[in-house]
C-alpha positions as CSV (number, residue, x, y, z in Angstrom):
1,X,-5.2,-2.2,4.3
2,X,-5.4,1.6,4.0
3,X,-3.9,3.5,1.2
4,X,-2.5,7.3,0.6
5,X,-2.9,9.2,-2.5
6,X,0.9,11.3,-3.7
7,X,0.3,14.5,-5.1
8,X,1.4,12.5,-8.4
9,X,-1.9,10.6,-8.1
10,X,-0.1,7.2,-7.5
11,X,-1.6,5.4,-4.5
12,X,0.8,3.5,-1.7
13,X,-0.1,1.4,1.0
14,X,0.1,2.0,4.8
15,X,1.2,-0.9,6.8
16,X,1.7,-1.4,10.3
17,X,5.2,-1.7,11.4
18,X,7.1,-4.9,12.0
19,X,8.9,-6.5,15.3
20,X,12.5,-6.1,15.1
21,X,12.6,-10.1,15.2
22,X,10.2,-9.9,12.2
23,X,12.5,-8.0,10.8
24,X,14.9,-10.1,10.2
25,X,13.1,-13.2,8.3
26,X,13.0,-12.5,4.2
27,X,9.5,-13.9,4.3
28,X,8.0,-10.7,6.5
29,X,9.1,-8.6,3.4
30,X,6.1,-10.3,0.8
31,X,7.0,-9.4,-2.7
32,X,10.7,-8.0,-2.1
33,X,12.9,-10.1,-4.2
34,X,16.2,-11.0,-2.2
35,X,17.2,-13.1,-5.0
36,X,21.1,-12.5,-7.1
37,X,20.8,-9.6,-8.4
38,X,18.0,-7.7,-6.8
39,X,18.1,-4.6,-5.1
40,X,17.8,-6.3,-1.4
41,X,19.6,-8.4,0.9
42,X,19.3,-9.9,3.9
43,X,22.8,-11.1,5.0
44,X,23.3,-13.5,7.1
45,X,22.7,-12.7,11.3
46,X,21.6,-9.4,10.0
47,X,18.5,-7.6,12.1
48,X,17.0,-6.3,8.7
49,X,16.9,-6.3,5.1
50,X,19.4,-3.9,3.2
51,X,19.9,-2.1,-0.2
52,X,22.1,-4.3,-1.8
């Protein structure tokens, strides 16, 4: 995994992309919490995850 450096010195990683049919399984997203409450969903037959 590579990583970039912000002008605010915090460092983020650079992934490759995803297939759209990766897309759309919760488990592609490691670490994303799609639990009540949390800030994503994946709703059902939806291609991607959303803000929630």
């Amino acid at each position: 995994m590579s990583y970039r450096t912000l002008s605010n010195l915090t460092q983020i990683a650079l992934f490759d992309g995803l297939t759209t049919a990766l897309m759309g399984i919760p488990s592609s997203f490691a670490g994303w919490n799609f639990g009540p409450g949390s800030m994503w969903a994946m709703p059902p037959g939806s291609p991607n995850a959303v803000l929630a």
